[in-house]
N, C-alpha and C positions, 0 to 999 in steps of 0.2 A: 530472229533476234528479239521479237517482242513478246515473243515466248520465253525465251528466256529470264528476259530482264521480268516478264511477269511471276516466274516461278521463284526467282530471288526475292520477291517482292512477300510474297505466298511468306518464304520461310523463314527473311529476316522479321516480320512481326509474329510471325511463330514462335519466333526468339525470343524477343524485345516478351511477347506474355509471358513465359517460361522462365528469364530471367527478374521480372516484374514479382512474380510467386511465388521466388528463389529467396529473393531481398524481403519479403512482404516475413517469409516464414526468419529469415534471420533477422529482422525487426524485432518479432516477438521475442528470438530464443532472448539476444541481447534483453527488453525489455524484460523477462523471468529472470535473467540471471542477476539486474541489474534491482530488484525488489527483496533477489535472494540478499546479495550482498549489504543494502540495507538495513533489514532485518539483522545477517549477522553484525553489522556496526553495532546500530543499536543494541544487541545483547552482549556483546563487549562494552561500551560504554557503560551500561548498567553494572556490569559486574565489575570493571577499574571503580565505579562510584563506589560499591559495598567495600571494594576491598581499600579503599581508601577512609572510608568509614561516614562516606555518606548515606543518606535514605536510608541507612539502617532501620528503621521503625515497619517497614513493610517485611522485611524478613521472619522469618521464623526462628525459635532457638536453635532448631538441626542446621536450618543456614548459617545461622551466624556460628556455630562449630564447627561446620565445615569451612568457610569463611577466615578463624583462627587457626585453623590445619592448616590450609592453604600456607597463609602465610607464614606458622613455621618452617614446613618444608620448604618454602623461598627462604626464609633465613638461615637456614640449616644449608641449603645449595648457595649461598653466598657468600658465607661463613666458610666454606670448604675450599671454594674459588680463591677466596682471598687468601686462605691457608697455602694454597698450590702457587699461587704468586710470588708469597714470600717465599716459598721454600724454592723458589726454581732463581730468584732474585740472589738469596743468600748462596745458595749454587753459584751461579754466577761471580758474584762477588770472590769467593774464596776461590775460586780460577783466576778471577785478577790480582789477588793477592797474590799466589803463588808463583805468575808469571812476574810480579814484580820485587818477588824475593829472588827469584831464578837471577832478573835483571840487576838486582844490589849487589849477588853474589858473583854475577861475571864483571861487574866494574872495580869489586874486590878484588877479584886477582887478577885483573889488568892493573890496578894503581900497585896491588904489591909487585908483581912482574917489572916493574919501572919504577926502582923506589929511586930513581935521582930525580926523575921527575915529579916522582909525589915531595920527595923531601923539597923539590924547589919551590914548589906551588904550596906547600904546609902553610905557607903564610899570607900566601896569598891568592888564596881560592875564593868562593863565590860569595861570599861573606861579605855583607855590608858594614862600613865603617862609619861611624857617624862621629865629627867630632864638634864641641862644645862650641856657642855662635858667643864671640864679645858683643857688650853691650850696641848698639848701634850697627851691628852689620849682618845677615843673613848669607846663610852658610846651606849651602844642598847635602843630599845626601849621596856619598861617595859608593860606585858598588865596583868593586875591582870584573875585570873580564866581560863582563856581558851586558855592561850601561854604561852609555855614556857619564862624564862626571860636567855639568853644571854648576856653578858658583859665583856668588855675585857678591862683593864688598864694598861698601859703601858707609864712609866715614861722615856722621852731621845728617842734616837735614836733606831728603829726599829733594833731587833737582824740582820737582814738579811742585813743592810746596815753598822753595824759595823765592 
């Protein structure tokens, strides 16, 4: 038994080194990768600065025309994006139109399909009616079918100021 328990003993610190210069070597990879990716910040950062049109003074002229390409070609690729929005918008759009021409024209010939009904409602369909307030009283606005009507009349001095 204490053979045993010695030879576990043997190959778990076998281990423990093994995985000790496992960790040790991905240490470093991380710390390379982690100086790579600084570096590229940093040369990102510098170059959003030119193309924002800072530190320009360390440039060169071939930079700074390369620098003005740049940037047209982003405004030429924004410019066209934008173009593709509206055109797919205005698409859009005249699909909704359409479907709500489609929708005018089936309420058309369902009102004409039923003209006692249209001829009963001719007069009194969704149409707001407002009529003239006499001096001293307040008058709402009347909507037949689809609102409530409210109305308040009141002759003289408001109760709250007598």
């Amino acid at each position: 038994m204490q053979k045993t328990i010695g030879r576990y003993q043997k190959y778990a610190a076998a281990g423990l080194e093994v995985d000790k210069r496992g960790a040790d070597y991905c240490i470093q990879q991380l710390k390379q990768e982690s100086a790579s990716m600084a570096k590229n910040i940093e040369q990102l950062e510098a170059s959003r600065r030119k193309l924002l049109g800072e530190q320009l003074g360390s440039c060169s002229l071939e930079e700074i025309r390369n620098i003005g390409e740049q940037l047209e070609r982003s405004l030429t690729n924004i410019r066209r994006r934008k173009d593709e929005m509206f055109m797919e918008q205005m698409k859009q759009l005249r699909l909704q139109e359409r479907e709500l021409l489609q929708q005018k024209a089936t309420l058309c010939e369902k009102r004409c399909e039923n003209p006692r009904e249209s001829s009963k409602r001719a007069g009194t369909g969704n149409e707001a009616v407002v009529a003239p307030a006499p001096a001293g009283s307040s008058v709402g606005l009347v909507s037949n079918e689809s609102s409530t009507v409210e109305t308040t009349l009141s002759i003289g001095l408001p109760t709250a100021l007598r």
